[in-house]
Backbone as a chain_set.jsonl record, in Angstrom:
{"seq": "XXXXXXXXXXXXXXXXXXXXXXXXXXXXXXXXXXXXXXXXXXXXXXXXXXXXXXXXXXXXXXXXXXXXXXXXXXXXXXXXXXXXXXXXXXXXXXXXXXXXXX", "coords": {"N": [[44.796, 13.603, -67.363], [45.54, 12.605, -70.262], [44.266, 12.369, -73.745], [44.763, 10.144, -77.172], [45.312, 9.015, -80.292], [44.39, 6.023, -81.658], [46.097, 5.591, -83.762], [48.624, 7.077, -82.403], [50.178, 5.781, -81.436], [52.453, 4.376, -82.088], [54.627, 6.085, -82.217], [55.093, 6.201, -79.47], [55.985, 3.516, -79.055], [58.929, 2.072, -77.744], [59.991, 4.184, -77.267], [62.058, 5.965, -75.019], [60.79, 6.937, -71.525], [58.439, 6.694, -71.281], [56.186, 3.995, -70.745], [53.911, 1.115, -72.079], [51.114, -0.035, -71.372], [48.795, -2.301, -71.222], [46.065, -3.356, -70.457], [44.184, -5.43, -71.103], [43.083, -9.332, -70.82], [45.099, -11.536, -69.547], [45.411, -13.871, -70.835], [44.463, -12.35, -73.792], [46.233, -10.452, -73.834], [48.049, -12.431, -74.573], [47.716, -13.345, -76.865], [47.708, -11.167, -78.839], [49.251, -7.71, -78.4], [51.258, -4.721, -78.212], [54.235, -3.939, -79.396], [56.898, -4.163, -76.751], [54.808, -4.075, -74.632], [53.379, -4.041, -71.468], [51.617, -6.112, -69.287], [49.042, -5.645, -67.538], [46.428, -7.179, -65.791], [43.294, -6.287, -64.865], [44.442, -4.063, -63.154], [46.211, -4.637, -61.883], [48.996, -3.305, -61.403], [51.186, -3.278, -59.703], [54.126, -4.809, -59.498], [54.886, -3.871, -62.411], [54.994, -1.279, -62.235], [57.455, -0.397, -60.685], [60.096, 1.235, -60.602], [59.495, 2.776, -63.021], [58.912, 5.456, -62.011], [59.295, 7.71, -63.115], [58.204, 7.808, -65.905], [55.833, 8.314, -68.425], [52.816, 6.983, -68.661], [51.374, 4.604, -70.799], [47.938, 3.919, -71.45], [45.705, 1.383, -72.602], [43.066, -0.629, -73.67], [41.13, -2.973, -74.717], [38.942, -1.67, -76.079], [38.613, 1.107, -74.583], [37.544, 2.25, -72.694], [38.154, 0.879, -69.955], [41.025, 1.922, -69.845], [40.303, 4.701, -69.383], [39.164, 4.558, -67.251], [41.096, 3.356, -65.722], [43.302, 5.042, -66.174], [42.08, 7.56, -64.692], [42.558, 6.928, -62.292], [44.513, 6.399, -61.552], [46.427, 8.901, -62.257], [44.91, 9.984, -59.915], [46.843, 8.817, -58.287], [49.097, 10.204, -58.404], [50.55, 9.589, -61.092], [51.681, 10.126, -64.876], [49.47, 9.904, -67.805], [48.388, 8.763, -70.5], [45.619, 8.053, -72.486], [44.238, 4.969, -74.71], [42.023, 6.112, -77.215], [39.095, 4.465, -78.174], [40.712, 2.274, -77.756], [42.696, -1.015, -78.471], [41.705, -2.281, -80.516], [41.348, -0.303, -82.033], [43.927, 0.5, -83.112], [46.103, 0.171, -85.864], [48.89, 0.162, -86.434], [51.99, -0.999, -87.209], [53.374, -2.007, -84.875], [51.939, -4.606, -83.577], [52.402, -7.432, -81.889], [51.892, -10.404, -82.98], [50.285, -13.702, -81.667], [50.362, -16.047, -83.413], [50.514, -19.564, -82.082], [47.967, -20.92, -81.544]], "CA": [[44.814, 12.488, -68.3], [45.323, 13.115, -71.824], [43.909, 11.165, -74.515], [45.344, 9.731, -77.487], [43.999, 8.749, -81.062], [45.213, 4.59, -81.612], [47.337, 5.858, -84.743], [49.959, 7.959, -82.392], [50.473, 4.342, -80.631], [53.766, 3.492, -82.74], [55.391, 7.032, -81.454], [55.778, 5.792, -78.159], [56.592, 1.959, -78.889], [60.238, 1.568, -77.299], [60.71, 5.342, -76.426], [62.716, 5.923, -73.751], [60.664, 7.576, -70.734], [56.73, 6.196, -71.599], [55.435, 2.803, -70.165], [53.069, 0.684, -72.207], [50.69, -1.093, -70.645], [47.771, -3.268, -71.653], [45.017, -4.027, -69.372], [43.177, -6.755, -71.379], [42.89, -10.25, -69.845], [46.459, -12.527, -69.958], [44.63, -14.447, -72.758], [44.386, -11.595, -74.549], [47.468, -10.106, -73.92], [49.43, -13.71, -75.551], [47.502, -13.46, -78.352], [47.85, -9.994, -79.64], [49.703, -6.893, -77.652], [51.769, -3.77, -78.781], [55.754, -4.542, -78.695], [57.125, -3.685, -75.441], [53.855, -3.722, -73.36], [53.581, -4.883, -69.987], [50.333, -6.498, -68.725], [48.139, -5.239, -66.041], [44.817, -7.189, -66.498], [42.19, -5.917, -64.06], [44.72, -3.178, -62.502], [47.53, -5.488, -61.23], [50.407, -2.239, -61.724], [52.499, -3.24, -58.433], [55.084, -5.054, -60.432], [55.102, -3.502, -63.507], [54.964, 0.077, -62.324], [58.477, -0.03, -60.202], [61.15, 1.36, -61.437], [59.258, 3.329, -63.833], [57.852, 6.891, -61.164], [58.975, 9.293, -63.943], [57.74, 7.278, -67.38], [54.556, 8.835, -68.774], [51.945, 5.652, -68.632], [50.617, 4.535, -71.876], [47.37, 2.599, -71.287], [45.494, 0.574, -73.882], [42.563, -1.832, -73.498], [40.38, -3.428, -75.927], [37.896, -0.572, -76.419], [39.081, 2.102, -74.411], [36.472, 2.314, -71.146], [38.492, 0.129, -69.148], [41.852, 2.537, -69.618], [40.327, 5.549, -69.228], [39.295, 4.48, -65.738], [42.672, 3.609, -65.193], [43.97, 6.345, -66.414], [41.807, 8.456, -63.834], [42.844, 6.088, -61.352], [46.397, 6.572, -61.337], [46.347, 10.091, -62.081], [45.095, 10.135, -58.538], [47.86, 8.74, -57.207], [50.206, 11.395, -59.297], [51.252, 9.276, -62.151], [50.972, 10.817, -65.33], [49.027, 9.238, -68.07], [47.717, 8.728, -71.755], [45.111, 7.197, -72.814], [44.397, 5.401, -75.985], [40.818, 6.298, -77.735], [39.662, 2.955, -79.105], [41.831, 0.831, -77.288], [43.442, -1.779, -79.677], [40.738, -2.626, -81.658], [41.354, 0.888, -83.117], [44.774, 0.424, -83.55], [46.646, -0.237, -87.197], [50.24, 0.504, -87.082], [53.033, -2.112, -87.352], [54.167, -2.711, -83.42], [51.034, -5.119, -83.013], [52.504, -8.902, -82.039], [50.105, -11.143, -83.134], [50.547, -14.902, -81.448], [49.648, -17.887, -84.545], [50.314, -20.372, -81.192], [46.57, -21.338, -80.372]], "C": [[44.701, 13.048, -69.712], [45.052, 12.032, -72.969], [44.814, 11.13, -75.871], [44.824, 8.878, -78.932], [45.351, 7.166, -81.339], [46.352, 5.015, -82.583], [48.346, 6.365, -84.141], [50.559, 6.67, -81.579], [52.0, 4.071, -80.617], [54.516, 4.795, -82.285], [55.829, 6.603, -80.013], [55.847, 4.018, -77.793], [58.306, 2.157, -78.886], [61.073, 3.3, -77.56], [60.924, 5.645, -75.354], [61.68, 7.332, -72.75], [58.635, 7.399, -70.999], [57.2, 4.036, -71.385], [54.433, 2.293, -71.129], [52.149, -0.072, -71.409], [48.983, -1.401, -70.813], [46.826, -4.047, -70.488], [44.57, -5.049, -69.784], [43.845, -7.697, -70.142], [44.647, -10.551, -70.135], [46.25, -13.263, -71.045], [44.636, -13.514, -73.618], [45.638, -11.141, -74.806], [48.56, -11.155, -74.754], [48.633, -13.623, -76.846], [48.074, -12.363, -79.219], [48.937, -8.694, -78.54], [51.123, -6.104, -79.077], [53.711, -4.129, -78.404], [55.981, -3.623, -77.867], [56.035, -3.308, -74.484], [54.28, -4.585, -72.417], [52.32, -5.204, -70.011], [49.984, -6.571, -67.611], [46.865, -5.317, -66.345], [44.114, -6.412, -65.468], [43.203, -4.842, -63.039], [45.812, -3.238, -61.981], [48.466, -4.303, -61.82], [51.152, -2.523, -61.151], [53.328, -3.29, -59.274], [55.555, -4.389, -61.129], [55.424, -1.882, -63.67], [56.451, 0.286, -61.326], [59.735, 0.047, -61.323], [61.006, 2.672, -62.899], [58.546, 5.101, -63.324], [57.982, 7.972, -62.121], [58.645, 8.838, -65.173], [56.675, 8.302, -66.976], [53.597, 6.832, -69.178], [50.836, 5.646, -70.004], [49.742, 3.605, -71.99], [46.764, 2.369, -72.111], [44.62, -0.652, -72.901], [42.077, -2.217, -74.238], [39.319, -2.425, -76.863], [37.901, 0.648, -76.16], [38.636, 2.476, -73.421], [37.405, 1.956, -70.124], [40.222, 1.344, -68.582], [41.762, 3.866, -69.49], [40.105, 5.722, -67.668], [40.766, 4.336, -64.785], [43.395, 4.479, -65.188], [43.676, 7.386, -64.91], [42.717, 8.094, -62.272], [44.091, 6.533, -60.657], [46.905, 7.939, -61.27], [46.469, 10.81, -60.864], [46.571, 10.085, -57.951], [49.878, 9.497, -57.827], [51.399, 10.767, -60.225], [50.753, 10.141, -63.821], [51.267, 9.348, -66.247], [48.522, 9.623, -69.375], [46.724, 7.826, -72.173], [44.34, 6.436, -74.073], [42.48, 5.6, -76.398], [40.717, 5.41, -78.64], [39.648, 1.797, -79.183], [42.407, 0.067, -78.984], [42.734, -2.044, -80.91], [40.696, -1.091, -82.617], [42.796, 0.994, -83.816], [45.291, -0.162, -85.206], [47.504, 0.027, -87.514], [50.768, -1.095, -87.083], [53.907, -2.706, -86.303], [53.288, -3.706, -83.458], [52.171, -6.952, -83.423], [51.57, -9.534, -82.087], [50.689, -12.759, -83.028], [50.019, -16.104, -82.553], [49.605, -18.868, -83.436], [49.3, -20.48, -80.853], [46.098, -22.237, -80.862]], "O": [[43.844, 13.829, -70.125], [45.638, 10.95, -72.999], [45.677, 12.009, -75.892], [43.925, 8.06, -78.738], [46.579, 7.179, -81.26], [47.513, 4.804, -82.232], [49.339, 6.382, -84.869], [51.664, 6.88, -81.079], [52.679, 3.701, -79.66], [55.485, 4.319, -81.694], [56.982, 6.756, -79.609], [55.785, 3.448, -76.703], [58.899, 2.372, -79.943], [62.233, 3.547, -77.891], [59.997, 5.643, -74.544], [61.765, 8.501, -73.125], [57.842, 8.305, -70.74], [58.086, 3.266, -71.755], [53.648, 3.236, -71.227], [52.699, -0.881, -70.661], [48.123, -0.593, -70.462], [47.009, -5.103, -69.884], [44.428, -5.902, -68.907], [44.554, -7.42, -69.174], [45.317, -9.818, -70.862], [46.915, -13.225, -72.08], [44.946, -14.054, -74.68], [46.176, -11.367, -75.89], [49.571, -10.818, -75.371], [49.21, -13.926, -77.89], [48.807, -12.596, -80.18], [49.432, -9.397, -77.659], [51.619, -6.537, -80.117], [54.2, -4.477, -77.33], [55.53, -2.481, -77.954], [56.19, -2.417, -73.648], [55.12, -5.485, -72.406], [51.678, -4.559, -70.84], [50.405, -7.331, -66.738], [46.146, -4.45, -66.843], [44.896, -5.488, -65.244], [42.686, -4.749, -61.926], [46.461, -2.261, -61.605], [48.675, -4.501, -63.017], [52.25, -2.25, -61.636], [53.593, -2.294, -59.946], [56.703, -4.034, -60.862], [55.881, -1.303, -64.656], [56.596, 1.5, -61.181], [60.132, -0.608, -62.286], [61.903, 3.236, -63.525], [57.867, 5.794, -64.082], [57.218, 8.936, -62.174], [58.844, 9.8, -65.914], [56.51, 8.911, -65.919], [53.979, 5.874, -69.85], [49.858, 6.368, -70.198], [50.091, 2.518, -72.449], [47.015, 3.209, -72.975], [45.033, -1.314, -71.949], [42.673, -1.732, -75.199], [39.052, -2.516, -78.062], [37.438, 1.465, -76.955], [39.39, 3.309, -72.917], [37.512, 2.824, -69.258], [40.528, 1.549, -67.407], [42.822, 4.491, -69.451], [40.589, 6.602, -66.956], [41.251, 4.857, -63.78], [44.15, 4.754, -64.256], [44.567, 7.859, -64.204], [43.294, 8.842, -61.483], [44.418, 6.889, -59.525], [47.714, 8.247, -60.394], [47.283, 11.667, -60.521], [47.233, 10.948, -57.374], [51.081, 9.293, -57.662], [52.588, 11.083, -60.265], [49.651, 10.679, -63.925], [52.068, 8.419, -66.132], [48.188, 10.802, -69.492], [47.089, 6.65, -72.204], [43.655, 7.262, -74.676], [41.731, 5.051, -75.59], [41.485, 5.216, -79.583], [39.196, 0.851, -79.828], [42.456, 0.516, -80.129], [43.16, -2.014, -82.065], [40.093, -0.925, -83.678], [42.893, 1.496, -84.935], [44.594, -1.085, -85.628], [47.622, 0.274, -88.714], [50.075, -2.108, -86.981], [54.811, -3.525, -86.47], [54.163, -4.544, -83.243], [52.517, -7.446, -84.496], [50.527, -9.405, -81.446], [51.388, -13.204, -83.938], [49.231, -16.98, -82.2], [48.492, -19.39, -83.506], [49.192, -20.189, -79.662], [45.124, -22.783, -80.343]]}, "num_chains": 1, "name": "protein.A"}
């Protein structure tokens, strides 16, 4: 697992061969999220992880605890993985969608 400081975030928004993906809740995820993430709240990958066996997995949660477990997680099962230091709340580039709808 390799970590990841929130600023290198916007390097791998909508590069070809890296996965975003955003653990927060689904509430969370419509409010705010990085363009082109996917959402996997509490671990849910099935879906979101086919199709993708040779991406590099870019995870992201609110603080950064939650995706480093994931990170390990997956690792296991021989995906490879980044993780961000942080999470979003450290973030400050210019991918961040931010929902006004609430």
């Amino acid at each position: 697992m390799e970590t990841i400081a929130a600023k290198e975030l916007d390097c791998y928004v909508g590069r070809p061969g890296y996965l975003l993906i955003d653990l927060r809740t689904c509430a969370e995820f419509s409010e705010s999220h990085l363009r082109g993430a996917v959402n996997a709240p509490e671990g849910e990958f099935g879906s979101c992880l086919k199709g993708h066996g040779s991406d590099v997995l870019v995870l992201y949660c609110d603080r950064g605890a939650k995706s480093m477990a994931a990170a390990r997680e997956l690792e296991e099962l021989g995906w490879r993985t980044k993780t961000v230091v942080g999470g979003i709340r450290a973030y400050r580039g210019h991918n961040l969608v931010i929902s006004y709808n609430k």
